[in-house]
PASEBA-1860 file (N, C-alpha, C; in nm, 3 decimals):
! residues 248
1> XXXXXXXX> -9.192/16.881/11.719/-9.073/16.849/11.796/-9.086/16.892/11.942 ~ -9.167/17.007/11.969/-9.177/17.044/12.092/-9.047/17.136/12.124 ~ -9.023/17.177/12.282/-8.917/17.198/12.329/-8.868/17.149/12.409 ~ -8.671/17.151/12.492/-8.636/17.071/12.558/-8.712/17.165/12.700 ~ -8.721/17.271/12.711/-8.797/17.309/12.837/-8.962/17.232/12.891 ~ -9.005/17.220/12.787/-9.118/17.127/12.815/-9.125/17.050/12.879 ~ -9.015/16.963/12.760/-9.013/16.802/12.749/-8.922/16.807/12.927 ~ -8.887/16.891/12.946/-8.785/16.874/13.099/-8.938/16.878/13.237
9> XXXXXXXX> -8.983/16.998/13.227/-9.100/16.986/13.288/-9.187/16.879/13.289 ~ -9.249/16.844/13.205/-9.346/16.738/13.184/-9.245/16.593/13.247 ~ -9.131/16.561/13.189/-9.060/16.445/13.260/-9.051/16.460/13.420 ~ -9.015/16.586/13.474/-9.021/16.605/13.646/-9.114/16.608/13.692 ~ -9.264/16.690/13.628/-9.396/16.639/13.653/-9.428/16.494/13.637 ~ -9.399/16.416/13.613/-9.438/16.281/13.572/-9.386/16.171/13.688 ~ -9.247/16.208/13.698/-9.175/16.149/13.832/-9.218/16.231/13.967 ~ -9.296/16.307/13.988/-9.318/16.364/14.125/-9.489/16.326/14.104
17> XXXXXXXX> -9.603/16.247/13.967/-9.725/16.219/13.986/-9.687/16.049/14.060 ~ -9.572/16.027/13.945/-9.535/15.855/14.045/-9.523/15.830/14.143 ~ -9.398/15.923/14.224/-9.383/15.946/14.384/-9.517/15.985/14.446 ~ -9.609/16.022/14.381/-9.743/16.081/14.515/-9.869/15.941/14.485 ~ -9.847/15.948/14.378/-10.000/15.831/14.318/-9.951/15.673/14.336 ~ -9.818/15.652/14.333/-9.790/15.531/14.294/-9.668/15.485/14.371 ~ -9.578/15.524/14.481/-9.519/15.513/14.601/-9.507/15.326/14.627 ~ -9.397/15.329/14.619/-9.359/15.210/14.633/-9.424/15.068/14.555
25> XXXXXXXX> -9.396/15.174/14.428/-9.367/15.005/14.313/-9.278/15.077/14.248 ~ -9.234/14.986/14.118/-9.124/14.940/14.045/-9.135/15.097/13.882 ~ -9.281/15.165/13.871/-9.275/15.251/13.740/-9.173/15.353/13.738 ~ -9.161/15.315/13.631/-9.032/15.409/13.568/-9.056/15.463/13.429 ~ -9.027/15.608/13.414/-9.022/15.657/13.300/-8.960/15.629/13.178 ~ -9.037/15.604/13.064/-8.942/15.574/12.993/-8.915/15.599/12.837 ~ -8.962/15.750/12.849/-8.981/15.813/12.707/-9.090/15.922/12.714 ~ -9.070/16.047/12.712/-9.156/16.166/12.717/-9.161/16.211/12.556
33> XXXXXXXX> -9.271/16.228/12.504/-9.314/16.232/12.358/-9.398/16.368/12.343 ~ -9.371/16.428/12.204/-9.466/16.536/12.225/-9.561/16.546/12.135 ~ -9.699/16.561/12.179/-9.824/16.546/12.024/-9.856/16.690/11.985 ~ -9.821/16.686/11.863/-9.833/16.804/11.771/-9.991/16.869/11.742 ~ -10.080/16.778/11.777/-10.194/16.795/11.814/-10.249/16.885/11.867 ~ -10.205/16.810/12.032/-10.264/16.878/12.131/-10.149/16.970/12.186 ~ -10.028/17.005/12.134/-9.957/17.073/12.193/-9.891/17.029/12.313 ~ -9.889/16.921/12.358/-9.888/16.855/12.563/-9.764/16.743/12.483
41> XXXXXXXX> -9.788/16.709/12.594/-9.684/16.620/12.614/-9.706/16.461/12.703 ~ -9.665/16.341/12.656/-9.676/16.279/12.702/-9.556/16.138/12.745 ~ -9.596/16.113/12.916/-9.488/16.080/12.949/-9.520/15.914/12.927 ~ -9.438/15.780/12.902/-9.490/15.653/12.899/-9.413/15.611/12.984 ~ -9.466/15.552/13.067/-9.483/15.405/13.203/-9.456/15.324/13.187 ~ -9.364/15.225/13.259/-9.378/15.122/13.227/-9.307/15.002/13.375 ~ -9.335/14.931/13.404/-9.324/14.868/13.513/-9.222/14.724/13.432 ~ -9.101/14.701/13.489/-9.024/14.618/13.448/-9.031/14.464/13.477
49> XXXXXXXX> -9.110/14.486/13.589/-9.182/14.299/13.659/-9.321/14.287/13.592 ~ -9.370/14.396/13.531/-9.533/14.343/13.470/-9.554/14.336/13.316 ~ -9.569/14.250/13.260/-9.622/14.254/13.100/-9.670/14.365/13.091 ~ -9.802/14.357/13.188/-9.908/14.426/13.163/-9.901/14.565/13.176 ~ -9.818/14.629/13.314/-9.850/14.741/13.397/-9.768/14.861/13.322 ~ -9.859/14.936/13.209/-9.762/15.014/13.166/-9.886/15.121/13.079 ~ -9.865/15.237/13.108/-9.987/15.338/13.100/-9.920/15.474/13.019 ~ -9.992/15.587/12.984/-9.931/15.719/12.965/-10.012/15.861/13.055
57> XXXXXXXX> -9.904/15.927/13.117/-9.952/16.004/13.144/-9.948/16.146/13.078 ~ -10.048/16.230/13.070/-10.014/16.370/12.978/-10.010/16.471/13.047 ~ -9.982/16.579/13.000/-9.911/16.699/13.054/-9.911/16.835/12.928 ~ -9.948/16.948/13.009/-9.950/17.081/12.905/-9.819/17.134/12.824 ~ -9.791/17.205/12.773/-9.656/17.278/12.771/-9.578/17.302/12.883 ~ -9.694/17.334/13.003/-9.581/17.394/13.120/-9.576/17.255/13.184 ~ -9.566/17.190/13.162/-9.582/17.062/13.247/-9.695/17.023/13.372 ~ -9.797/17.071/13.327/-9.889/17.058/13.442/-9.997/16.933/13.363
65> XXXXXXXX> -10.012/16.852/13.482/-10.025/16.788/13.429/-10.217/16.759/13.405 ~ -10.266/16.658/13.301/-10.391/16.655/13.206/-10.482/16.516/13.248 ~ -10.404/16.423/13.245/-10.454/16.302/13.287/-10.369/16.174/13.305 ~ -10.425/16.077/13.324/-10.380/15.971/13.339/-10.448/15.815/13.292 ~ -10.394/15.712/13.237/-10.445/15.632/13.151/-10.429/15.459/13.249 ~ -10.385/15.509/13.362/-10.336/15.404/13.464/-10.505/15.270/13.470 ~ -10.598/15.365/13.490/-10.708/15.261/13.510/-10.758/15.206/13.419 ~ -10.763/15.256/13.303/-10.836/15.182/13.202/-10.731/15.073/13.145
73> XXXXXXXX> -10.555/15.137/13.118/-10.536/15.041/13.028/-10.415/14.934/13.157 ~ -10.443/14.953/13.303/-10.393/14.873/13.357/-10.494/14.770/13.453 ~ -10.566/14.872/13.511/-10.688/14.825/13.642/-10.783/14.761/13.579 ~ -10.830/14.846/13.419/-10.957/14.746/13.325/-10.878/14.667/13.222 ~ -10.786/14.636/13.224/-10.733/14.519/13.192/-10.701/14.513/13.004 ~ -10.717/14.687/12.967/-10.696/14.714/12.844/-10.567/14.629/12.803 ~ -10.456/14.697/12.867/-10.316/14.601/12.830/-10.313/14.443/12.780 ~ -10.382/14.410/12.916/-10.361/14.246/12.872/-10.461/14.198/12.762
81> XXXXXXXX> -10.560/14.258/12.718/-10.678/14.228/12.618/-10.579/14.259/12.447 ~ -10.509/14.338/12.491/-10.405/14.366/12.361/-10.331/14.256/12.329 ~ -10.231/14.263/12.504/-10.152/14.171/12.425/-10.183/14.009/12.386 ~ -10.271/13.965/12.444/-10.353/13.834/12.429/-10.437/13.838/12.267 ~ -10.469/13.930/12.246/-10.506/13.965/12.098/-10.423/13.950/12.024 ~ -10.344/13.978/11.998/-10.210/13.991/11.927/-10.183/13.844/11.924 ~ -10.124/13.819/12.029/-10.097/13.660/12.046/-10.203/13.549/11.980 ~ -10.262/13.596/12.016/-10.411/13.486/11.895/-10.398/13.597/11.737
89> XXXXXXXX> -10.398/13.679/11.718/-10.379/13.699/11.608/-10.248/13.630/11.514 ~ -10.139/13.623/11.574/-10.024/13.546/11.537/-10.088/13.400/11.506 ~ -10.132/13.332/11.613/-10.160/13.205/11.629/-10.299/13.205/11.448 ~ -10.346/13.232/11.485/-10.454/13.215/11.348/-10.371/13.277/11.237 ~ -10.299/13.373/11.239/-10.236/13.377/11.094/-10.124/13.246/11.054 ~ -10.100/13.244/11.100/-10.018/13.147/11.076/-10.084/13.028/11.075 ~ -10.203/12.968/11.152/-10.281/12.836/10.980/-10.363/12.905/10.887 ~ -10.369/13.067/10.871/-10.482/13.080/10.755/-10.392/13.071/10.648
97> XXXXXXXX> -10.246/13.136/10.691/-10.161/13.130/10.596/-10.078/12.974/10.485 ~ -10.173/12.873/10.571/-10.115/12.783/10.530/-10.264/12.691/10.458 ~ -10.323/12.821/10.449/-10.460/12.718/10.353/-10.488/12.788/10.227 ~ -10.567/12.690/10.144/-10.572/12.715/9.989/-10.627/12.843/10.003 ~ -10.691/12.868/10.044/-10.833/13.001/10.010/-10.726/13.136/10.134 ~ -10.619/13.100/10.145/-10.500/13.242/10.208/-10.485/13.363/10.057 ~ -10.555/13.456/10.095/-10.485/13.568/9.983/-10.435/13.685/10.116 ~ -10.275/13.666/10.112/-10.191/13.724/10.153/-10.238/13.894/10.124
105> XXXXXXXX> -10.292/13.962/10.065/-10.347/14.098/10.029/-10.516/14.094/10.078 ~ -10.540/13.992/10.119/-10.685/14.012/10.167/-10.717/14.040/10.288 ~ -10.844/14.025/10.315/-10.862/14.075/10.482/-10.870/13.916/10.559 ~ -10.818/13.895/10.634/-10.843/13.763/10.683/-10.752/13.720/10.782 ~ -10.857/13.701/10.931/-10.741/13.748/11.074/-10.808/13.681/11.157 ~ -10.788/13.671/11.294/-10.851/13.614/11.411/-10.867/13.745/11.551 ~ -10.941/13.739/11.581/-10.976/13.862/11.708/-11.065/13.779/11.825 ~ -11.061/13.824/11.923/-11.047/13.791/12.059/-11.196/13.863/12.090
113> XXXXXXXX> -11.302/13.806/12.103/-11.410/13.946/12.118/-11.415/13.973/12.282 ~ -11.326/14.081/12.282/-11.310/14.125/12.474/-11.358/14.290/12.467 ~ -11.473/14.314/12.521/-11.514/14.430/12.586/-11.556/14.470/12.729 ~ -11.539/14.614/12.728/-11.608/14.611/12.897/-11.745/14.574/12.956 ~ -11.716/14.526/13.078/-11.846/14.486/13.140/-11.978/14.536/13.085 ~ -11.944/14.666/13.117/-12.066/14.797/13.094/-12.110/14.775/12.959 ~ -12.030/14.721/12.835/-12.076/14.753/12.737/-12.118/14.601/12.654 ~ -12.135/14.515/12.727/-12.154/14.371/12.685/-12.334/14.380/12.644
121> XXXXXXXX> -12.414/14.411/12.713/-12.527/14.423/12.735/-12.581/14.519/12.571 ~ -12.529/14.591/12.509/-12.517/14.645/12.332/-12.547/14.534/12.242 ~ -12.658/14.629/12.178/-12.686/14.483/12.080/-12.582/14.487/11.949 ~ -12.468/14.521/11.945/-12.415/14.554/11.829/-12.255/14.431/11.876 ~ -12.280/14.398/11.987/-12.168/14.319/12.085/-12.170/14.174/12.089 ~ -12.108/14.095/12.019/-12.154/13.914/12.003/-12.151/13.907/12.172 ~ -12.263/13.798/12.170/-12.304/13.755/12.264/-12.213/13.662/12.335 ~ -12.113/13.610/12.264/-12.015/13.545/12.336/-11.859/13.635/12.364
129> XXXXXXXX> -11.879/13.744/12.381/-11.772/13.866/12.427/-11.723/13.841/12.520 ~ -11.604/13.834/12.583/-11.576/13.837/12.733/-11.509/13.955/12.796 ~ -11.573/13.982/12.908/-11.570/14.113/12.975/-11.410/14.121/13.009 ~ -11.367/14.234/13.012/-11.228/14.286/12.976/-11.152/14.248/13.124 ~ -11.281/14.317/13.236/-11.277/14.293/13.357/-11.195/14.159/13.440 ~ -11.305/14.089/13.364/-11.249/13.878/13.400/-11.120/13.879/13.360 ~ -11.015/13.944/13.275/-10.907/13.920/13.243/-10.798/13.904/13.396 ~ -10.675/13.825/13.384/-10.601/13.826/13.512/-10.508/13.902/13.459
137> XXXXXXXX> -10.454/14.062/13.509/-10.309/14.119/13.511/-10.212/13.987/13.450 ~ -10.118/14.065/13.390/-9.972/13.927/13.359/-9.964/13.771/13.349 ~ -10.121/13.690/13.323/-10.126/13.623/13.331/-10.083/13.546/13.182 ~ -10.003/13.482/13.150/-9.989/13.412/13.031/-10.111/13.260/12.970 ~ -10.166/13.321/12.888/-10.286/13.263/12.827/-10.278/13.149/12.743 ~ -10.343/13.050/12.699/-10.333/12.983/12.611/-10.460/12.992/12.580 ~ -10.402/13.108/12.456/-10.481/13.238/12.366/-10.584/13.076/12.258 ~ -10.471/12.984/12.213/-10.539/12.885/12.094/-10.675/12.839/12.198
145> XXXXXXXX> -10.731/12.815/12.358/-10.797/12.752/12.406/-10.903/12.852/12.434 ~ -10.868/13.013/12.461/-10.946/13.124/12.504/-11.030/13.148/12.360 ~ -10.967/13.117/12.258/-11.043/13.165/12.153/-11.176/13.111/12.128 ~ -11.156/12.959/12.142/-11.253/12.859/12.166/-11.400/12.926/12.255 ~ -11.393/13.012/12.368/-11.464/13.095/12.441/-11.499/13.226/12.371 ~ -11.406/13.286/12.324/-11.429/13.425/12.279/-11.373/13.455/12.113 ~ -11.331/13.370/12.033/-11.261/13.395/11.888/-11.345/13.409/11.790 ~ -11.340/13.548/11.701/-11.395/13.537/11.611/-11.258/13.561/11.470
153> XXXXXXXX> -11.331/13.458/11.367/-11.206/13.478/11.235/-11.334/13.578/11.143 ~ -11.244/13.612/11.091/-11.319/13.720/10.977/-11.224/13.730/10.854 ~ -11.305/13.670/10.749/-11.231/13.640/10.655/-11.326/13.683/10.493 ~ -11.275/13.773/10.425/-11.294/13.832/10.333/-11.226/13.741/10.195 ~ -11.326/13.656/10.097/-11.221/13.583/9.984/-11.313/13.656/9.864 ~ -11.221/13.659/9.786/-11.212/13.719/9.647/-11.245/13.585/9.553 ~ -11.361/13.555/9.525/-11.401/13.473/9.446/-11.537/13.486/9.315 ~ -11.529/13.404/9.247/-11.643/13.387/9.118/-11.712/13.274/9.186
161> XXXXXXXX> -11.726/13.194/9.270/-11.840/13.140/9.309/-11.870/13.157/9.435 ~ -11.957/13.236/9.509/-12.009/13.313/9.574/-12.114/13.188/9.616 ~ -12.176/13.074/9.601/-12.246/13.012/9.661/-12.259/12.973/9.844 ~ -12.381/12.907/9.898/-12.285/12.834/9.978/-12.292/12.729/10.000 ~ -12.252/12.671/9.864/-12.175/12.508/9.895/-12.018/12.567/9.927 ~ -11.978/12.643/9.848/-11.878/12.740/9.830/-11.815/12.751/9.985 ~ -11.901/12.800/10.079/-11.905/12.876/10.137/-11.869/12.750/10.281 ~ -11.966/12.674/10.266/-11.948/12.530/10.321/-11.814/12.470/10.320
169> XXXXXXXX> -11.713/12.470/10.189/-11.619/12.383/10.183/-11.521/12.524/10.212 ~ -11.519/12.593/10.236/-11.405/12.694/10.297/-11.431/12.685/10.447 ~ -11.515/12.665/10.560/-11.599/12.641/10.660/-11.520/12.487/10.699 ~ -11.543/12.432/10.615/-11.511/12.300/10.657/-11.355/12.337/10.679 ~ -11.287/12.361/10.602/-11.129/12.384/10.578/-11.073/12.443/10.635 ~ -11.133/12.508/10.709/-11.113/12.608/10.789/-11.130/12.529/10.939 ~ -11.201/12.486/11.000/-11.241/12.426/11.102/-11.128/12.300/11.148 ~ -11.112/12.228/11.001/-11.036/12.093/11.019/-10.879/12.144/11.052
177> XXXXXXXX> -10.831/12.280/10.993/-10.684/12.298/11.001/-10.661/12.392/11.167 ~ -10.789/12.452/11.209/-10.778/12.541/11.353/-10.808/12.434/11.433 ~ -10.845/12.287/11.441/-10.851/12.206/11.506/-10.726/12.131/11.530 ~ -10.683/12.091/11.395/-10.536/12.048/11.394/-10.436/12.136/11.485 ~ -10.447/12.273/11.475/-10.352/12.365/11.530/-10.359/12.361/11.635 ~ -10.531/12.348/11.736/-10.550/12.343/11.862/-10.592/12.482/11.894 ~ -10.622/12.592/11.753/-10.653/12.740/11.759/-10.775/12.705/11.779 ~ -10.892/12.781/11.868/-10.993/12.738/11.903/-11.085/12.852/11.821
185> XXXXXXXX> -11.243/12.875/11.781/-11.288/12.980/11.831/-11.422/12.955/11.817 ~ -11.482/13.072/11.791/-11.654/13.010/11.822/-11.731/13.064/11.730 ~ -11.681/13.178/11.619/-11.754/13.200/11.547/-11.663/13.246/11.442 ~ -11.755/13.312/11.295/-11.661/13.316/11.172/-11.755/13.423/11.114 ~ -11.686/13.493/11.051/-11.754/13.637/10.979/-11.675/13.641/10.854 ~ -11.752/13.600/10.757/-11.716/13.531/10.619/-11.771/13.583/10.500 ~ -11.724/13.685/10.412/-11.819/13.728/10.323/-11.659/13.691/10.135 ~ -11.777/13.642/10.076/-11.767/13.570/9.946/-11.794/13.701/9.860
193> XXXXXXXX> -11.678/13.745/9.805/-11.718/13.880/9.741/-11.663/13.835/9.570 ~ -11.753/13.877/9.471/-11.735/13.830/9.372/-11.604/13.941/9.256 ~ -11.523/13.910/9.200/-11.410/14.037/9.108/-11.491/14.110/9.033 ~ -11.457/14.285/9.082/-11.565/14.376/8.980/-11.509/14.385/8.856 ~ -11.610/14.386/8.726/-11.531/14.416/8.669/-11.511/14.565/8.657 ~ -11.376/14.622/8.545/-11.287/14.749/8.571/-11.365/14.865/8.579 ~ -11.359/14.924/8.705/-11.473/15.080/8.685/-11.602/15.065/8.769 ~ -11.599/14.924/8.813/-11.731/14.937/8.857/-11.736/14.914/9.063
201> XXXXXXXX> -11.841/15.048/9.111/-11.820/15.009/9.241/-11.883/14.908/9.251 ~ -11.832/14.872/9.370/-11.859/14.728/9.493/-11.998/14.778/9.521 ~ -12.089/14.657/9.512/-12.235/14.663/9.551/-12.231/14.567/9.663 ~ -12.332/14.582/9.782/-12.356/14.502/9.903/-12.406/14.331/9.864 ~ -12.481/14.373/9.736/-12.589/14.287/9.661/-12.533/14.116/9.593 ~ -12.390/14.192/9.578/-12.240/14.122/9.505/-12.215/14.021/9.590 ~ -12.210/14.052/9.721/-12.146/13.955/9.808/-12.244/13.894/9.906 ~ -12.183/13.776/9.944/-12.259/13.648/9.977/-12.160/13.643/10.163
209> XXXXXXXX> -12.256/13.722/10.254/-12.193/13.691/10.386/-12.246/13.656/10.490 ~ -12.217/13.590/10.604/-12.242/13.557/10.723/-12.151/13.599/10.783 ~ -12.264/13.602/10.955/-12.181/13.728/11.076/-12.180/13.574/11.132 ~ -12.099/13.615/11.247/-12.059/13.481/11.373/-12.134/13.342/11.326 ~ -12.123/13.321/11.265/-12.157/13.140/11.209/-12.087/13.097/11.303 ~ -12.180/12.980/11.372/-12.131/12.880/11.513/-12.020/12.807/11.532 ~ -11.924/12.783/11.520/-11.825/12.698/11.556/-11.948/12.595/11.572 ~ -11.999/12.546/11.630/-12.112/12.405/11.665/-12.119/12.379/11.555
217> XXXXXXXX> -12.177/12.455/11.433/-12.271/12.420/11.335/-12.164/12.408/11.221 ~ -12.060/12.392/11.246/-11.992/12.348/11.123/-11.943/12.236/11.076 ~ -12.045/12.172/11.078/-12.004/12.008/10.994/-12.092/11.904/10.909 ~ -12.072/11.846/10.793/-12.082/11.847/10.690/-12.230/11.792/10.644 ~ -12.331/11.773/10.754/-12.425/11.747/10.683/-12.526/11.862/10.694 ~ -12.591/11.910/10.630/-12.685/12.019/10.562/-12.611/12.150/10.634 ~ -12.454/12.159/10.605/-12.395/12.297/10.658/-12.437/12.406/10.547 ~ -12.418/12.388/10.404/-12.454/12.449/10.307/-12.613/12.572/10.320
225> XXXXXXXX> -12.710/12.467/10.365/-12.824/12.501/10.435/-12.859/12.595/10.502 ~ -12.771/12.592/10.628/-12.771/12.642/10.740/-12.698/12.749/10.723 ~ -12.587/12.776/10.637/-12.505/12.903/10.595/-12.627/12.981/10.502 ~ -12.648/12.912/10.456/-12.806/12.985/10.335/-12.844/13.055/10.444 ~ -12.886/12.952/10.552/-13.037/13.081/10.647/-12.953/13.166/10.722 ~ -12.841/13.159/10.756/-12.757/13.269/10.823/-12.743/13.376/10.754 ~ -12.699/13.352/10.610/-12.719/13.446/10.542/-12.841/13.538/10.491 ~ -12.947/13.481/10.500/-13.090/13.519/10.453/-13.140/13.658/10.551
233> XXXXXXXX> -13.086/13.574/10.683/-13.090/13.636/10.822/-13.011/13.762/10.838 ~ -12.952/13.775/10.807/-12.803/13.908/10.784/-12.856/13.997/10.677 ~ -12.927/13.953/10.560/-12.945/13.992/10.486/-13.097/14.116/10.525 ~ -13.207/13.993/10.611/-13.298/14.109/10.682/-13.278/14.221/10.771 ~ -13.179/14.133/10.884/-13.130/14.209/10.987/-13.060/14.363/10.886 ~ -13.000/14.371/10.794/-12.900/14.424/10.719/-13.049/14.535/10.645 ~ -13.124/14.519/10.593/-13.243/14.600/10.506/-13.313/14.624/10.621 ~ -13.365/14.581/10.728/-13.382/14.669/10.864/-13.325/14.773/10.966
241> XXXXXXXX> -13.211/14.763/10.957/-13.122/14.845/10.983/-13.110/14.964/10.904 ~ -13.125/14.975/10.766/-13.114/15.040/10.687/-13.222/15.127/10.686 ~ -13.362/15.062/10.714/-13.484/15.121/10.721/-13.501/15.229/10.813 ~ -13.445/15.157/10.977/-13.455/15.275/11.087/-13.363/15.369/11.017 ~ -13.231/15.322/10.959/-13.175/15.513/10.916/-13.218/15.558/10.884 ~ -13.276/15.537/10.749/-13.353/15.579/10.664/-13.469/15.669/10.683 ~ -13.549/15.617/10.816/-13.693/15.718/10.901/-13.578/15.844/10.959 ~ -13.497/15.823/10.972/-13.457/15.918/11.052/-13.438/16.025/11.022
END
């Protein structure tokens, strides 16, 4: 819970970091919180003309203050990468939810692949990522067309045929209804996991998956194929990976 002496300090510290750092714009305080954690206190920002412009600053017990979150989640464009996420996450739930292979308890969503500049260049980072940077402050997106550039769906189904012809006609179904919608994206992370039976753990061996499968490559002649070698591919990449831990 903290105390009200704190929570009084840390709020007057917070309005006298605005007046010195931030002098003539619109931030205003608008909720001082206390983390049981770290013992501090933290004040939240928020700018009434910007979607975007809204940060936390922290502060000790005595109100002195710890840091500030202004550049990363306003200047690097954290904010708007959220809320544009979100917004395409809505947008793709709502046609996965309206197709046969939807299990409402499963994993199965749409994400925006946006990281920082600095960290695009990681081999662990799809190659079609867009830097957090390129984002515009408050700009309203049409998230269904950005995805098309940067969307990945990732979709987890609970099935007994694990093939991929299987794998093909969920691909297809998938493609024909995010087209209809005008939801765009560019790749799909799709794993076909077969029902254990009672007692028994989940083996890697069980399931049948592909990472970023092409948006390009999804259509109907030798797709089946081509999901095979994606998978074959995941499957080395996947027992190589395992190997370097393994030396280690």
């Amino acid at each position: 819970m903290g105390n009200p002496l704190s929570k009084y300090l840390s709020k007057r510290s917070a309005q006298q970091h605005l007046d010195t750092f931030y002098p003539n714009t619109d931030f205003v305080v608008t909720d001082i919180s206390y983390s049981f954690k770290t013992g501090g206190y933290y004040a939240h920002v928020k700018s009434p003309s910007s979607l975007d412009s809204e940060f936390t600053l922290g502060f000790d017990h005595w109100g002195k203050f710890r840091w500030d979150s202004y550049e990363d989640r306003v200047v690097h464009k954290e904010n708007t990468a959220l809320r544009i996420n979100r917004d395409y996450a809505q947008l793709v739930d709502k046609v996965l939810s309206q197709l046969s292979i939807y299990d409402p308890d499963g994993i199965q969503y749409g994400i925006l692949e946006l990281n920082h500049r600095e960290a695009l260049k990681n081999e662990d980072v799809l190659p079609y990522t867009m830097a957090l940077e390129d984002l515009e402050l408050d700009r309203v997106y049409d998230v269904g067309a950005l995805g098309a550039q940067c969307g990945t769906l990732v979709l987890y189904i609970n099935t007994k045929d694990t093939t991929p012809e299987y794998a093909a006609r969920v691909m297809l179904e998938l493609r024909q209804s995010m087209d209809q919608a005008r939801v765009g994206f560019r790749g799909i992370h799709l794993t076909l996991t077969k029902p254990l039976p009672k007692g028994e753990l989940r083996r890697r061996d069980r399931d049948f998956s592909v990472e970023a499968f092409p948006y390009k490559e999804i259509y109907e002649k030798g797709l089946a194929e081509r999901i095979l070698e994606a998978h074959m591919q995941l499957e080395q990449k996947t027992t190589e990976m395992d190997g370097v831990k393994a030396s280690k």
